[in-house]
C-alpha positions in Angstrom: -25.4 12.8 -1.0 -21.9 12.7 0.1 -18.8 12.8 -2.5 -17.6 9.3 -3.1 -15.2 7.6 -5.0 -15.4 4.0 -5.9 -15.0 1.3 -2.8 -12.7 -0.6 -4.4 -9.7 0.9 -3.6 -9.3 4.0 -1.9 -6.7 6.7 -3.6 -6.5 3.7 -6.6 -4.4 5.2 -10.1 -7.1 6.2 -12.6 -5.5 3.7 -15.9 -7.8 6.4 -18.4 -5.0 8.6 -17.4 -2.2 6.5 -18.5 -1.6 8.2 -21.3 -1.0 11.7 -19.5 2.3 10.2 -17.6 5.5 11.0 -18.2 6.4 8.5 -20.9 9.0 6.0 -18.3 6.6 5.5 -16.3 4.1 5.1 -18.6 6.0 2.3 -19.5 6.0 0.3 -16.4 1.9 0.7 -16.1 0.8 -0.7 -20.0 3.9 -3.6 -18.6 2.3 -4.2 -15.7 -1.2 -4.3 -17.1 -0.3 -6.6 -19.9 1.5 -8.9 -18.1 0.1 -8.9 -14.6 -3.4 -8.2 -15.8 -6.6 -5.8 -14.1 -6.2 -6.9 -10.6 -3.5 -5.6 -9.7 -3.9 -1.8 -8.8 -1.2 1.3 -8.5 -1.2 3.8 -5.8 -1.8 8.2 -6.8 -2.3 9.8 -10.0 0.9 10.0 -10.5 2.2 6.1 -9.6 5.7 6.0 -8.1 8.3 3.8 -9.1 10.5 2.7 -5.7 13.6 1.6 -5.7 14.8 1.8 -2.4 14.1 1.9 1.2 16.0 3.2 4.1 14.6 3.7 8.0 11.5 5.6 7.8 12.4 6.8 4.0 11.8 5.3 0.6 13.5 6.3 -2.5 11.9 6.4 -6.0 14.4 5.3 -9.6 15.3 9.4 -9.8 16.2 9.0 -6.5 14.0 11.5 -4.6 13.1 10.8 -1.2 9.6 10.0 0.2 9.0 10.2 4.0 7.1 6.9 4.7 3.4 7.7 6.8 1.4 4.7 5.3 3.6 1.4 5.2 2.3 -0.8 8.4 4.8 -4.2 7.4 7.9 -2.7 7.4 6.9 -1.4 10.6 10.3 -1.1 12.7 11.7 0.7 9.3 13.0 -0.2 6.0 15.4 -2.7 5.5 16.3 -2.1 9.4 20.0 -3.6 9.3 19.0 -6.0 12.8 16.1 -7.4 10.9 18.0 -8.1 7.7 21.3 -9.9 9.7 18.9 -12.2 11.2 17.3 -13.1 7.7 20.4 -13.5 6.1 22.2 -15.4 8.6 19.3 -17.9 9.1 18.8 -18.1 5.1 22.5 -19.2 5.0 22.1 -21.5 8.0 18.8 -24.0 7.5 15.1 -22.9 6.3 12.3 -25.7 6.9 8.6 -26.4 8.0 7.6 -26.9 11.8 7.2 -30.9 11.4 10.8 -30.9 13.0 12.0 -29.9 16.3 13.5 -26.8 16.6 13.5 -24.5 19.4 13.8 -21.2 17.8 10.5 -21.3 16.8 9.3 -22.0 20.6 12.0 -19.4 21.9 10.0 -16.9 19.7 6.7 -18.1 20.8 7.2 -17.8 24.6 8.6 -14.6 24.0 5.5 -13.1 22.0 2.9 -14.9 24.3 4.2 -13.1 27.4 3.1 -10.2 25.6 -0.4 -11.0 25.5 -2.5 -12.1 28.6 -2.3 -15.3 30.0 -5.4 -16.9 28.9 -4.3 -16.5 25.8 -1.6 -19.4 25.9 -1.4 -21.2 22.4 0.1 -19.9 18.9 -0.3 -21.3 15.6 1.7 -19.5 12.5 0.5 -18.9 9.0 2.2 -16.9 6.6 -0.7 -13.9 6.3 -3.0 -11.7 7.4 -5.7 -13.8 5.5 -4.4 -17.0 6.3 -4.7 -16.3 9.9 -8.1 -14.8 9.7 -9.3 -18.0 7.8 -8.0 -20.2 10.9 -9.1 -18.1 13.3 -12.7 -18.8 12.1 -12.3 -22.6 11.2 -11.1 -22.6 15.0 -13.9 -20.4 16.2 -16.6 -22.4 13.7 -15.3 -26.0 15.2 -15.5 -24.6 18.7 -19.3 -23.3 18.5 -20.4 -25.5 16.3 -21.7 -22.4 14.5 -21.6 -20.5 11.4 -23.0 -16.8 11.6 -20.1 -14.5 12.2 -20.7 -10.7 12.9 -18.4 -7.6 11.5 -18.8 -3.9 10.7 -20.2 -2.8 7.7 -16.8 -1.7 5.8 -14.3 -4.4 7.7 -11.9 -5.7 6.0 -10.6 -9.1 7.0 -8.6 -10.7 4.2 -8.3 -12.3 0.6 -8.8 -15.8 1.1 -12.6 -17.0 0.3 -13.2 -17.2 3.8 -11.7 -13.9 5.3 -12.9 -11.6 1.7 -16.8 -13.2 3.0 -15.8 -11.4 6.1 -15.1 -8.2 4.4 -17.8 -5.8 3.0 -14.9 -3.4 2.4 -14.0 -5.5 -0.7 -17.4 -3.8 -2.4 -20.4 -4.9 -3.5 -18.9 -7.7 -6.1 -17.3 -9.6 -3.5 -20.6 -10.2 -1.8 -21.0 -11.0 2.0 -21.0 -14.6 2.8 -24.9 -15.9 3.3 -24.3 -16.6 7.1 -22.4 -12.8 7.7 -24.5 -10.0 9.4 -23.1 -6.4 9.5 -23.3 -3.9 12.1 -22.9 -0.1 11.8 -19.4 0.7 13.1 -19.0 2.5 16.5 -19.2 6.5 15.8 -19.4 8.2 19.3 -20.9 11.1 17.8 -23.8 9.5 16.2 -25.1 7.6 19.3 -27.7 10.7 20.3 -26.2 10.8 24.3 -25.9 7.0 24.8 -22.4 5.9 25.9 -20.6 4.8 22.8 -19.8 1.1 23.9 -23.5 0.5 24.7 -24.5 1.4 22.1 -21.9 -0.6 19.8 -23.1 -3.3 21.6 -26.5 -3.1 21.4 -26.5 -3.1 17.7 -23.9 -6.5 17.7 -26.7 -8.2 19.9 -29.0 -6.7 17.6 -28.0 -8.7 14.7 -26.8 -11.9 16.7 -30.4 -11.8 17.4 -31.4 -11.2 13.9 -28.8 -14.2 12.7 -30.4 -16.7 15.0 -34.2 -16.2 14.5 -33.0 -17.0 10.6 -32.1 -20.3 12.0 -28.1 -19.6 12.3 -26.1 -20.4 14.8 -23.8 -17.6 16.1 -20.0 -18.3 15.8 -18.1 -15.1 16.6 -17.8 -12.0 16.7 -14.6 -10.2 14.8 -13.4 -6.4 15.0 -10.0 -4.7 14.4 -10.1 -2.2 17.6 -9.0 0.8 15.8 -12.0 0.1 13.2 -9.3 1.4 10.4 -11.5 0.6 7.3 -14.3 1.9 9.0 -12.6 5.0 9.6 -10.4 4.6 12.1 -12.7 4.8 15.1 -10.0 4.1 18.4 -12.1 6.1 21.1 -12.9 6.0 23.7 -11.1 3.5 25.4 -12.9 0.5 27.0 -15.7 1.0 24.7 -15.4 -2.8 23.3 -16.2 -4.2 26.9 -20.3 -4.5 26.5 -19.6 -6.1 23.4 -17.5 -9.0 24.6 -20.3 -9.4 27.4 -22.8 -9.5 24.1 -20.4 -12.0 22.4 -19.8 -14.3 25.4 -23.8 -14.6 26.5 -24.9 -15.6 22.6 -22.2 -18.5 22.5 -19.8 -17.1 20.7 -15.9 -16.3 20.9 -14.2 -13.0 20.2 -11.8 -12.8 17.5 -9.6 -9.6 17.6 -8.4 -8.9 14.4 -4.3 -7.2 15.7 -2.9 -7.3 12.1 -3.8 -3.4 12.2 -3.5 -2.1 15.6 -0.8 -4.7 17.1 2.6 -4.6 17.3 3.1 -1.4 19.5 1.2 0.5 17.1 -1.5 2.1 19.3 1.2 3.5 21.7 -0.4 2.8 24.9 -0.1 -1.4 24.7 1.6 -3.6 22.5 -2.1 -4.8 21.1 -5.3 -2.8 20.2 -7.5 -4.8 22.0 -5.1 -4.5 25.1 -6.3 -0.5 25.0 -10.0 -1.4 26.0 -9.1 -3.9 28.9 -10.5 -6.7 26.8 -9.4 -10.4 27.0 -10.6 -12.0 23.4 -10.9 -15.9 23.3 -8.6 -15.6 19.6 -6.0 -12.8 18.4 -4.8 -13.0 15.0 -1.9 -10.3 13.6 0.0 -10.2 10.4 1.8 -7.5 8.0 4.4 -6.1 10.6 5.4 -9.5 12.8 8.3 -9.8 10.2 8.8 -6.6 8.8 7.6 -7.6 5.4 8.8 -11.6 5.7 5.6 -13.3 5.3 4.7 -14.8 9.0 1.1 -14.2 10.4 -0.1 -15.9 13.4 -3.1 -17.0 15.9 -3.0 -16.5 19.3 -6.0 -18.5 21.1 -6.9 -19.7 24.6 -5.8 -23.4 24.9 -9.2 -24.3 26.0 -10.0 -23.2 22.6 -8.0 -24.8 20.5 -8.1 -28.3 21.9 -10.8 -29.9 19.9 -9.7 -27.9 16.5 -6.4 -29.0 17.3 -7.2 -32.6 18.1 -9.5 -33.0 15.7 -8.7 -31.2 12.7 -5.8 -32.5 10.2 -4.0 -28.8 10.1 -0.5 -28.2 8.4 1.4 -24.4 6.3 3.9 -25.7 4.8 5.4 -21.6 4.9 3.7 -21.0 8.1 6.6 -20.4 10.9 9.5 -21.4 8.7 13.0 -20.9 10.0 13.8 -17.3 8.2 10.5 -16.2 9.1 10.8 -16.8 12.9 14.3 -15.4 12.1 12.8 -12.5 11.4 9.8 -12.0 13.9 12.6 -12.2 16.9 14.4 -9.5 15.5 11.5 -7.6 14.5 10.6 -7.9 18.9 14.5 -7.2 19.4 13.9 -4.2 17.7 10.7 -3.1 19.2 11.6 -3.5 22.9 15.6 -2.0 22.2 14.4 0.9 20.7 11.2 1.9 22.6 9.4 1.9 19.9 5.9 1.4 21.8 6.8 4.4 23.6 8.0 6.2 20.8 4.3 5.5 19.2 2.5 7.0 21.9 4.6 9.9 22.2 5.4 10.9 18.5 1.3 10.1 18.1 0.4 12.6 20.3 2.6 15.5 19.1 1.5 14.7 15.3 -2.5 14.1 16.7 -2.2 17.8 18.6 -0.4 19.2 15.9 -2.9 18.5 13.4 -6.0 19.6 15.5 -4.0 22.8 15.8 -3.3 23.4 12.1 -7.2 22.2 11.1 -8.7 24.3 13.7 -11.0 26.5 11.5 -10.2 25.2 8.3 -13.9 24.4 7.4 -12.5 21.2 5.0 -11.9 19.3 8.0 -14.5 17.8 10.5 -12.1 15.4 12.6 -9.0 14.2 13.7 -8.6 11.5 15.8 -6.0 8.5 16.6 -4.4 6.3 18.5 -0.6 6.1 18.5 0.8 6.2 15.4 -2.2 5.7 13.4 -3.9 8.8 13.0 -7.5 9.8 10.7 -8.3 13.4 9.6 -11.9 13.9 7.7 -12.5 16.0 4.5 -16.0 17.3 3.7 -17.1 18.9 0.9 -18.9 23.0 1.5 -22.1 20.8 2.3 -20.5 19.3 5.5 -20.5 16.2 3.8 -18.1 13.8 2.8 -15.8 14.5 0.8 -13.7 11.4 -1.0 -12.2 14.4 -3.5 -11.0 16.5 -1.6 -9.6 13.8 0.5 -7.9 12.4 -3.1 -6.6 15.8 -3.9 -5.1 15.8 -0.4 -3.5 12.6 -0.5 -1.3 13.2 -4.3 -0.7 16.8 -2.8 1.0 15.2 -0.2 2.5 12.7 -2.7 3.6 15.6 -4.4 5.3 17.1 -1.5 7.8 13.8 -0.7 5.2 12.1 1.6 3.0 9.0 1.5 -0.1 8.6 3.1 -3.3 6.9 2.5 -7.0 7.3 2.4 -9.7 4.8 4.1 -13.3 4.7 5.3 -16.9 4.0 4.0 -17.0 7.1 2.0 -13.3 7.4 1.0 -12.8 10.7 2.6 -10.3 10.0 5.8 -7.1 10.1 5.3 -5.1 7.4 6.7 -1.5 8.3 8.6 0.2 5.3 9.9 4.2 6.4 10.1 6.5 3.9 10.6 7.2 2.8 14.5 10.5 4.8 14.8 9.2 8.4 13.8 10.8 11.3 15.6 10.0 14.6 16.4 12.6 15.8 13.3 10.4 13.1 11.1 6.8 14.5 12.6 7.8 18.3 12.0 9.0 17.2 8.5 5.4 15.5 7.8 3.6 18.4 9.7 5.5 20.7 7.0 4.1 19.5 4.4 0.7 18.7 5.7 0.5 22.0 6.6 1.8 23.8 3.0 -1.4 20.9 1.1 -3.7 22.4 3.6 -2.7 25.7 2.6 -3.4 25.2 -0.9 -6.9 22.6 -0.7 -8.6 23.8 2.3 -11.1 26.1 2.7 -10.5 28.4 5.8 -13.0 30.1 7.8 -12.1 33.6 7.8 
C-alpha cells in the first residue's frame, strides 16, 4: 500500500511536536491553539513566523529570507508597490457596495471580460473562492433545473456548505453531498493506450449516467484544468474537449473552476481552460484577482444568467466593493505591464526542464510535470509507490533551505511549486539550488 499521510492537510504541523520547538515559537502555537482553537492549522515541522513580504520574498521575525514557490494570492508579488497605491488611494477616497453607480467597477469588468471569450459576457463579484463556487452552482442548479453535480475524486472546491459538498479533498468527515458523483481524475498514463481525453470523458458520462438512473437530474459538470488537488494533471492539451461534448449532451453546463490555473498562471493563456480550446458555459476565479484583497468573481454566458438573474433575489454586501476593484485593476495593470503571462511560460519551462534534468535517475522521483508556473514532481517510496514521507521530508528540507513549497494530491506525495508570476531566471536558478542540494541529501540515486 502506498505511504500516506492524513488527507486533511497536506505538509500540516504535527501539534504532538510542540513541545520540541524552539521556545518563541512555541509560544505563538499553544497562543494560537488556545485562542483560535483546532481548526486552524500551521504549515512544516518547524512553523514559521512571517513578518514581511517583499516581490517574490518573504521575511520571517529573525529576519531571514524565504524565496516564495507556493503563495498563488499574492500572485503579481508581495506587497507589489502599484497594487498597494491603488488600495490606499481608493481606501482614502470612497469604499461602498455595488447598489450605486459607479463606473470603476464596469471599467474593470469590460477590461477582464475581453480576456475571456465572448460568449462568456456577464460578471458577477463575490469576495472568494467559495463564494463564487457556491454561485456558480445556484446559477447552474436554477438553469437545469437539476441537482447532481460531477467532480474528481480529490477536487477541492471551497468552504462554504455548498462548494466543501463539492470537495472530496476535504476527507472523509466532510462527506460528499448526497446528489455528488466522483470520477477518477485524468492520469494519461493509466488509460491502457486510449487517448487520455476519451477516456476522461468516458468515465464523466459514466457517472452522469450512474446519477440519472438514481433518479437525479444532472446539473453540471465542474473541474480546475490543471487538476491541482488531484495532482496536478495539465497534459495534454485539449484533453477536456470530449468532456464538454459529454457535459453538453446530458443537459448540463460546464463550470471551470480558474481560481487555480487563471490569472496567467498556466503561461500559455491568461485561463486554464483557455489551454484546451474549451468554451465553458461558467468560469469562476478567486485568490490572485486582488493580490490577497478579497474579490472573487463569476464569469457566465448571458444566456445563462438571465433566469438566475431575474429571478433570484441575489446581493454581497463585500462582493466588488470599491478598494477591491481598486485592486483587481492594478493587479491586470501589473500583469499586462510586466509580461507576466509570458514570463510564466517561459520561467515554467526552464524550472520544468531543469528539474527533469536534475531527477533523471534519481529512483525517488517518478514525474514531473507542469504547466507554466505551477509545476508537480512525484516521490515514491523503494516499492515504486507513493510516497507522502518522503515527499514531507522534501518539502521542510526545502523549508529548511530558505524556500517554500507545498505538497498536494490523493496520496500526499507531489509536491506542489507554484512561484509567484514574476520569477526570473536569477529566482529559478536560486530555487533549482536548493532543490537540487534536498535532492542530494533525500533521494535515492540509481547508481
Amino acid at each position: 500500500m502506498a505511504s500516506t499521510k492524513s488527507q486533511f492537510m497536506v505538509n500540516a504541523f504535527d501539534v504532538s511536536t510542540t513541545d520540541s520547538l524552539d521556545p518563541a515559537i512555541q509560544g505563538i502555537v499553544r497562543r494560537r491553539a488556545r485562542i483560535l482553537g483546532p481548526g486552524y492549522k500551521l504549515f512544516y515541522k518547524n512553523p514559521l513566523e512571517l513578518v514581511r513580504g517583499e516581490g517574490v520574498y518573504m521575511y520571517d521575525v529573525q529576519g531571514n529570507r524565504y524565496l516564495d514557490a507556493y503563495n498563488n494570492v499574492p500572485s503579481v508579488g508581495h506587497c507589489h508597490p502599484h497594487v498597494v497605491k491603488a488600495i490606499s488611494e481608493q481606501a482614502a477616497k470612497l469604499n461602498t457596495h455595488t447598489r450605486y453607480a459607479a463606473e470603476p467597477i464596469l471599467d474593470y469588468s469590460e477590461r477582464l471580460l475581453a480576456t475571456f471569450p465572448a460568449e462568456l459576457d456577464n460578471i458577477m463579484f463575490t469576495c472568494t473562492g467559495s463564494e463564487a463556487v457556491d454561485l456558480a452552482l445556484r446559477i447552474s442548479r436554477f438553469h437545469t433545473q437539476g441537482s447532481g453535480v460531477v467532480v474528481t475524486a480529490n477536487a477541492y472546491h471551497g468552504l462554504t456548505t455548498a462548494a466543501a459538498e463539492i470537495s472530496p479533498q476535504l476527507g472523509a468527515n466532510v462527506p460528499v453531498g448526497q446528489h455528488v458523483w466522483t470520477v477518477e481524475a485524468p492520469r494519461p498514463d493509466r488509460t491502457d493506450g486510449k487517448d487520455p481525453g476519451e477516456a476522461f470523458a468516458a468515465g464523466v458520462a459514466t457517472a452522469i449516467a450512474d446519477m440519472q438512473r438514481h433518479g437525479i437530474k444532472f446539473a453540471a459538470f465542474i473541474a480546475d484544468s490543471l487538476f491541482s488537488t488531484d495532482g496536478i494533471l495539465p497534459d495534454p492539451p485539449g484533453f477536456l474537449q470530449p468532456t464538454v461534448d459529454v457535459v453538453h449532451a446530458a443537459g448540463g453546463l460546464y463550470i471551470a473552476d480558474e481560481v487555480q490555473p487563471g490569472f496567467a498562471r498556466t503561461g500559455d493563456t491568461m485561463w486554464g481552460f483557455q489551454r484546451h480550446g474549451i468554451v465553458p458555459d461558467i468560469a469562476v476565479m478567486g485568490k490572485p484577482m486582488g493580490n490577497g484583497m478579497p474579490i472573487a468573481g463569476v464569469v457566465v454566458k448571458s444566456t445563462i444568467l438571465a433566469g438566475f438573474g431575474n429571478n433570484v433575489r441575489y446581493f454581497n454586501t463585500f462582493g466588488g466593493n470599491s478598494v477591491s476593484i481598486a485592486a483587481a485593476a492594478a493587479v491586470l495593470d501589473v500583469i499586462e505591464n510586466e509580461g507576466l503571462r509570458e514570463n510564466s511560460q517561459k520561467i515554467g519551462r526552464y524550472l520544468k526542464d531543469e528539474l527533469r534534468q536534475s531527477t533523471s535517475g534519481n529512483d525517488a522521483v517518478s514525474a514531473v510535470r507542469g504547466a507554466g508556473l505551477y509545476l508537480a514532481v512525484d516521490f515514491v517510496d523503494d516499492n515504486g509507490l507513493p510516497s507522502a514521507d518522503a515527499a514531507s521530508d522534501f518539502i521542510n528540507g526545502l523549508r529548511q533551505r530558505g524556500v517554500l513549497i507545498g505538497g498536494t494530491g490523493l496520496y500526499g506525495n507531489t509536491l506542489k511549486i507554484r512561484p509567484l508570476l514574476p520569477f526570473t531566471q536569477e529566482h529559478a536558478d536560486e530555487f533549482l539550488e536548493a532543490f537540487d542540494d534536498t535532492l542530494a541529501t533525500t533521494g535515492r540515486n540509481n547508481g
